[in-house]
C-alpha positions in Angstrom: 0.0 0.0 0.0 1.2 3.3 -1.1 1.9 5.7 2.3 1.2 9.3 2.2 3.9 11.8 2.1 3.7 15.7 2.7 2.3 18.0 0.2 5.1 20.1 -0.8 8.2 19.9 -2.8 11.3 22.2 -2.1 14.1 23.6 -3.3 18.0 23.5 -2.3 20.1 26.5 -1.7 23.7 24.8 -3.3 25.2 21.6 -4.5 25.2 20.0 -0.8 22.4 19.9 1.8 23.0 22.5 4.5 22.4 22.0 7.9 19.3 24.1 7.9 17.9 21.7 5.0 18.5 18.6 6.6 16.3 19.6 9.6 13.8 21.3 6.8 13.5 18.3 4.7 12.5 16.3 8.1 9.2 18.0 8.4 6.4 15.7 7.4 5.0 18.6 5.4 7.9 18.1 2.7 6.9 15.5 0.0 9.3 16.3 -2.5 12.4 18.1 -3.6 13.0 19.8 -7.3 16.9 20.5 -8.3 17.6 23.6 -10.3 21.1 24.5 -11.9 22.4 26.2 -9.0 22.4 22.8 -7.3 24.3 20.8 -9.8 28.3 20.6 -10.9 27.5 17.3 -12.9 26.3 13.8 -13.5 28.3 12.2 -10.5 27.4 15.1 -7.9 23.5 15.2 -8.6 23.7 11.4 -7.6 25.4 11.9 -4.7 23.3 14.8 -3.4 20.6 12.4 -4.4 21.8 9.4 -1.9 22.1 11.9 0.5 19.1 13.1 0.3 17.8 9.5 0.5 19.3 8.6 3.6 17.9 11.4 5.4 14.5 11.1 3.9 13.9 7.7 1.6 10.5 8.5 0.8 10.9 11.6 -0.6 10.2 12.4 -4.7 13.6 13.9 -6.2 12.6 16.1 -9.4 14.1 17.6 -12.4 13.3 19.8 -15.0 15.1 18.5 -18.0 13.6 19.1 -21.1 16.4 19.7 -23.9 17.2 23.1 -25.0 17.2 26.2 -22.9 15.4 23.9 -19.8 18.1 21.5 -19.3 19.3 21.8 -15.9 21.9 18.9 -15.8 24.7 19.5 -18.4 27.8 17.7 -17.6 28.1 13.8 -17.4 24.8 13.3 -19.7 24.0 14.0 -23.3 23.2 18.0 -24.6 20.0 17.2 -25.8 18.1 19.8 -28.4 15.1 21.4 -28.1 11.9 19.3 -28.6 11.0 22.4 -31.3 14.3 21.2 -32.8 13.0 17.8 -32.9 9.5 18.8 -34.3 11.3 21.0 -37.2 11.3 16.7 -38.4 7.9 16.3 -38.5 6.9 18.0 -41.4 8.6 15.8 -43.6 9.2 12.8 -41.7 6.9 12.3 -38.9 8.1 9.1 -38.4 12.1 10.0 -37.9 10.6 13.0 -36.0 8.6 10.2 -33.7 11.6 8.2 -33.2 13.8 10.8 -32.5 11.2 12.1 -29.6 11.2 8.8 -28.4 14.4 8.3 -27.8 15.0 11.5 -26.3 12.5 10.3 -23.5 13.8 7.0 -23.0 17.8 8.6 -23.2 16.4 11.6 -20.6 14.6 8.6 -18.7 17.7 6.6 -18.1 19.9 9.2 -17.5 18.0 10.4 -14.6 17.2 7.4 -13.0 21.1 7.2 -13.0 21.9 10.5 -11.3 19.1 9.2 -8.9 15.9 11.0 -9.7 12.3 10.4 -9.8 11.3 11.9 -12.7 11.8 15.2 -14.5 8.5 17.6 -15.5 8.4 16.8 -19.3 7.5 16.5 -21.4 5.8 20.4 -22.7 2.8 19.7 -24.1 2.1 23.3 -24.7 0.8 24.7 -28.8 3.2 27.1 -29.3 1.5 30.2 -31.5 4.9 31.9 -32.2 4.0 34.4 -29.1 5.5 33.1 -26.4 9.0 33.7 -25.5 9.0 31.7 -22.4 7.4 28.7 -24.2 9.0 29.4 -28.0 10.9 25.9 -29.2 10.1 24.3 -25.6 7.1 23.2 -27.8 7.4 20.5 -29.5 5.5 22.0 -33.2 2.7 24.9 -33.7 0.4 22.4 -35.2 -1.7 20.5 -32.0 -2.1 17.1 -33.2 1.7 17.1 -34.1 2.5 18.0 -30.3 0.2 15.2 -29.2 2.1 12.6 -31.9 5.5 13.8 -30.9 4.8 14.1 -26.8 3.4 10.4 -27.0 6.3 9.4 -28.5 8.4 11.1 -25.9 6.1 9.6 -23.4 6.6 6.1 -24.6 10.6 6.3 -24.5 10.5 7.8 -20.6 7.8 4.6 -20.0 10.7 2.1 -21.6 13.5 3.5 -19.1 10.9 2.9 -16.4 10.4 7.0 -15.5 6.6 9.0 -15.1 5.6 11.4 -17.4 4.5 14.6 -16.6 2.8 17.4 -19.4 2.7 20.9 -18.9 1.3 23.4 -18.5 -2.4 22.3 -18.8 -4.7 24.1 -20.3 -1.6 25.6 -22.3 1.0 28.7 -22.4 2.0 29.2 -25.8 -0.9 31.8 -26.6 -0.1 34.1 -24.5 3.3 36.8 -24.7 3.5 36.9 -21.1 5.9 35.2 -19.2 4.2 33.8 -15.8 7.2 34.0 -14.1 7.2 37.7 -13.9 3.4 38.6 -14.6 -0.2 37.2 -14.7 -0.8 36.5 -18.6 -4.5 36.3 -19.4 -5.6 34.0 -22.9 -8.9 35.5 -23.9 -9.6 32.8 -26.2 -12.9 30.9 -25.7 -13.3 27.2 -24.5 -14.3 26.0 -27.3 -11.2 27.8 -29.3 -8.9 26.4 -26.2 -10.4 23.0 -27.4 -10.2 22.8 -30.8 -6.2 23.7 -30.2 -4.6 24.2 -26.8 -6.5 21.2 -25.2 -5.9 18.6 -28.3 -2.4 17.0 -26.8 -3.9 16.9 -23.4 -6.9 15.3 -24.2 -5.1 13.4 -26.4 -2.3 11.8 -23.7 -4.4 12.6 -20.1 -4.5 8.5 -20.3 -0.9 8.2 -20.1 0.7 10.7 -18.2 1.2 9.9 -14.5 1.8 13.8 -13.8 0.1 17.0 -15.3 1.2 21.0 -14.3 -1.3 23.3 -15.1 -0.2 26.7 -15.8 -0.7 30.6 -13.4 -2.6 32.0 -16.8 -5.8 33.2 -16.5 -8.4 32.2 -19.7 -11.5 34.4 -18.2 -13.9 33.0 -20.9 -13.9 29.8 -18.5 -12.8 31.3 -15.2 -10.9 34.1 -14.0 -9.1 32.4 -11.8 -5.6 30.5 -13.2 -5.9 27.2 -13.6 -3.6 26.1 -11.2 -6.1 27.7 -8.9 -9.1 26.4 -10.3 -11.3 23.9 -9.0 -13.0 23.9 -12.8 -10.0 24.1 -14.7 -9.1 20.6 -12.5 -12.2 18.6 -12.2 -12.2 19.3 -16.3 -8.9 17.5 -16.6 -9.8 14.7 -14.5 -13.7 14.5 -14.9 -13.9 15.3 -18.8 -10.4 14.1 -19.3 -10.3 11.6 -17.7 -6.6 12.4 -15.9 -5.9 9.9 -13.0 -2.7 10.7 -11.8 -0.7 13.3 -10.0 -1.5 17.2 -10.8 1.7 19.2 -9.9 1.2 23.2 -8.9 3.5 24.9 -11.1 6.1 27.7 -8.6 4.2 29.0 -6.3 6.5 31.7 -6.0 6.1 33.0 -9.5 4.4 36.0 -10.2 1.7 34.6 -12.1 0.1 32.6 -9.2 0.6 36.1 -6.9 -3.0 36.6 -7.3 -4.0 34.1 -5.1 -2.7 35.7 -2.1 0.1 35.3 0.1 2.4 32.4 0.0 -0.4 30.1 2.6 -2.7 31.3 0.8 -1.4 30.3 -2.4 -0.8 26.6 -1.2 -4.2 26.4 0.5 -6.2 27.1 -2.5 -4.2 25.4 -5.2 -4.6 21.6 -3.0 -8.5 23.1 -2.3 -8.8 23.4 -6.1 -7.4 20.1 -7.0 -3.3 19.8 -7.0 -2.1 17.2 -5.2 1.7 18.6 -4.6 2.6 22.3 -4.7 6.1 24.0 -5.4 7.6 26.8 -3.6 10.8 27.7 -5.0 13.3 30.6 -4.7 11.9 32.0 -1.7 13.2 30.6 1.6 10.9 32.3 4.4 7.8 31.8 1.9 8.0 28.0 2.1 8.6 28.1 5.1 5.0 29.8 5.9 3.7 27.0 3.4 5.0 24.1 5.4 3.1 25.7 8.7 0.0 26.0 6.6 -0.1 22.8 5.6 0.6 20.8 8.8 -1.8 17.7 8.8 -2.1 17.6 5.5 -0.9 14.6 3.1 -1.0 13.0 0.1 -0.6 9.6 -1.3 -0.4 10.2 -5.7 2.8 11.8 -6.0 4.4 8.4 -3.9 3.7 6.2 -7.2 6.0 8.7 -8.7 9.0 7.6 -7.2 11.3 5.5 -9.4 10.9 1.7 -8.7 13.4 0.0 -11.3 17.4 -0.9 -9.9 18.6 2.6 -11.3 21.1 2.1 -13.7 24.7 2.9 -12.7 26.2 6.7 -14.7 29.4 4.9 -15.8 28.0 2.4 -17.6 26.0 4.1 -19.5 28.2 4.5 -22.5 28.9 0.5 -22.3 25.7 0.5 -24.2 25.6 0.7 -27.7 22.0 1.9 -27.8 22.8 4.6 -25.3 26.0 5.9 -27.7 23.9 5.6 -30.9 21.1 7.8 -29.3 23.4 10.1 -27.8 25.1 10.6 -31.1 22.5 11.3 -32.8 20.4 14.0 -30.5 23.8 15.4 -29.8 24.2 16.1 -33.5 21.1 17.8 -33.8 22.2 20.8 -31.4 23.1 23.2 -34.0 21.8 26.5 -32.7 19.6 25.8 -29.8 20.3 28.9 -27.3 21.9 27.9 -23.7 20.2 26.1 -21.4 18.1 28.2 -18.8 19.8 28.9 -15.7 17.2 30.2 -13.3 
C-alpha cells in the first residue's frame, strides 16, 4: 500500500544539503524536492546529493526539470540534448524519424535520470506554441496541436521504456499568450471551445498516459478568472472530462503569475482546495517556510507512485551501451543552434 507523504516539494540552496535543510527536509510537510542549476556541478554530484538526500528522507520524490534546450538543468556527465522544437522542425517531412527521434529523447532523458538518482523530470511540454511566447518558443514541440500530441506520445513512450513518469505541462496551455508567468499574470482571452479545438488537443489526447500533469498561473476568463492552477474547474475538467488519473503538480508557487491568489499560505491552500495534489515553492526561503506551517496535517498519497521503482542504472556504464552511444550521437548532433540552457 502506497503511504502518504507531505504536500510540498522544495528547493535546495547549493550543491550539498545545509544544515538548515537537513532539519527542513525532516518536516512531514515536505513530499518532495526539485533540483535547479544552481544545485548541480555534474552527472556524478546530482547522484550523490541524491543518496544523500535518500538517507535522510527515503520517501521523498527527487525532481528535475530536464527538457532539452534552454530547460536543461543537468549538463555535464549526460547528453546536450536539443530542443523538442528542434525535434518537431522533423515532423513536417518525416513524422516518423521526427517520432523516433522524440522517443528516444524520452527513454535517453529517462535513463539518464534514473542514474543520477531522480524520480522523474517535468516533461514533457505539451504546450501549442502560437509563435508568441517567449517563455514557451521551441520548448514546444511544433505549432500544429495534433503534431504536439504525436510527438509528446512518443516522448512519453521512451520515458515509459526507461521505467520513468511522465508529466505534461502546462495544462490548459501557455503558448498563446506573450507573457511570461514567471514575472506577470498572462491572461488568454480565447474561448473554450477555441482552447479545445487547439490548446487542449495534446492533453486530451495523452491525459490517459501521463502519470503527472502541471497546469499553468494564466488566467483564460472566458472559463474562469481564476488561473488554472487555482481552479477547481479548470481541474475537475482534466480529471472529470479528461479523464486524468494521476498526480496534478502546482506549477512555482513563488512566480508571479500565481501572486494573485494571495500570500504564500494562501497560495498553497487554494491550489490543494482546487485540485493539486503537490505544490512548489521555489526561490523563496521564508515563503516555504509559511507553506510548510499551513499545511501541517495535510498529506498526500499520488505523487508516492512517482518515485522511481526500477534498480537505477549505474552513470558509468552508460556509454557501455551501444543503444545509449547511438542515441546520444545522434540527439547530440542535432544541437546546431539551440540557445543555452536556462539557468534560473
Amino acid at each position: 500500500m502506497t503511504q502518504p507523504i507531505g504536500p510540498v516539494m522544495l528547493d535546495l540552496e547549493g550543491t550539498t544539503l545545509t544544515r538548515e535543510e537537513r532539519e527542513l527536509l525532516q518536516r512531514p510537510e515536505v513530499g518532495g524536492v526539485i533540483l535547479f542549476a544552481r544545485n548541480i556541478v555534474d552527472a556524478a554530484q546530482v547522484r550523490e546529493l541524491c543518496d544523500s538526500i535518500r538517507r535522510l528522507r527515503g520517501d521523498l520524490l527527487l525532481a528535475i526539470d530536464q527538457e532539452g534546450g534552454r530547460v536543461q538543468r543537468l549538463c555535464e556527465g549526460v547528453t546536450r540534448l536539443p530542443s523538442m522544437g528542434r525535434l518537431g522542425r522533423c515532423y513536417v517531412d518525416d513524422p516518423e524519424r521526427a517520432r523516433q527521434f522524440c522517443h528516444d529523447a524520452g527513454w535517453l532523458i529517462g535513463l539518464e535520470m534514473a542514474a543520477c538518482g531522480l524520480d522523474l523530470t517535468f516533461a514533457p511540454v505539451l504546450d501549442v506554441d502560437a509563435g508568441v511566447s517567449s517563455v514557451i518558443g521551441d520548448r514546444s514541440f511544433s505549432r500544429d496541436p495534433r503534431a504536439v500530441a504525436a510527438m509528446a506520445g512518443a516522448f512519453v513512450d521512451g520515458l515509459h521504456e526507461a521505467g520513468m513518469v511522465a508529466v505534461g505541462k502546462h495544462f490548459p496551455g501557455h503558448g498563446g499568450v506573450a507573457a511570461d508567468s514567471h514575472h506577470e499574470l498572462p491572461e488568454d482571452p480565447r474561448s473554450l471551445q477555441a482552447l479545445r479545438e487547439h490548446d487542449l488537443i495534446p492533453f486530451a489526447a495523452l491525459a490517459g498516459r501521463l502519470e503527472g500533469v502541471m497546469p499553468a498561473h494564466v488566467v483564460y476568463p472566458a472559463f474562469d478568472a481564476r488561473p488554472a492552477g487555482f481552479s477547481p474547474s479548470w481541474l475537475g475538467m482534466l480529471r472529470e472530462d479528461l479523464g486524468f488519473k494521476g498526480t496534478i503538480f502546482s506549477d512555482d508557487l513563488s512566480m508571479a503569475g500565481a501572486h494573485v491568489a494571495g500570500g504564500p499560505a494562501e497560495r498553497a491552500r487554494e491550489a490543494l482546495d482546487a485540485g493539486c495534489d503537490m505544490v512548489l515553492v521555489c526561490n523563496d526561503r521564508p515563503a516555504a517556510q509559511t507553506v510548510l506551517d499551513a499545511c501541517a496535517g495535510r498529506t498526500t498519497k499520488r505523487p508516492a507512485r512517482l518515485r522511481y521503482s526500477r534498480a537505477r542504472p549505474d552513470l558509468a556504464s552508460l556509454p557501455a551501451l551501444s543503444r545509449w552511444r547511438r542515441i546520444h550521437a545522434r540527439l547530440e548532433g542535432l544541437i546546431e543552434t539551440d540557445p543555452a540552457p536556462r539557468e534560473d
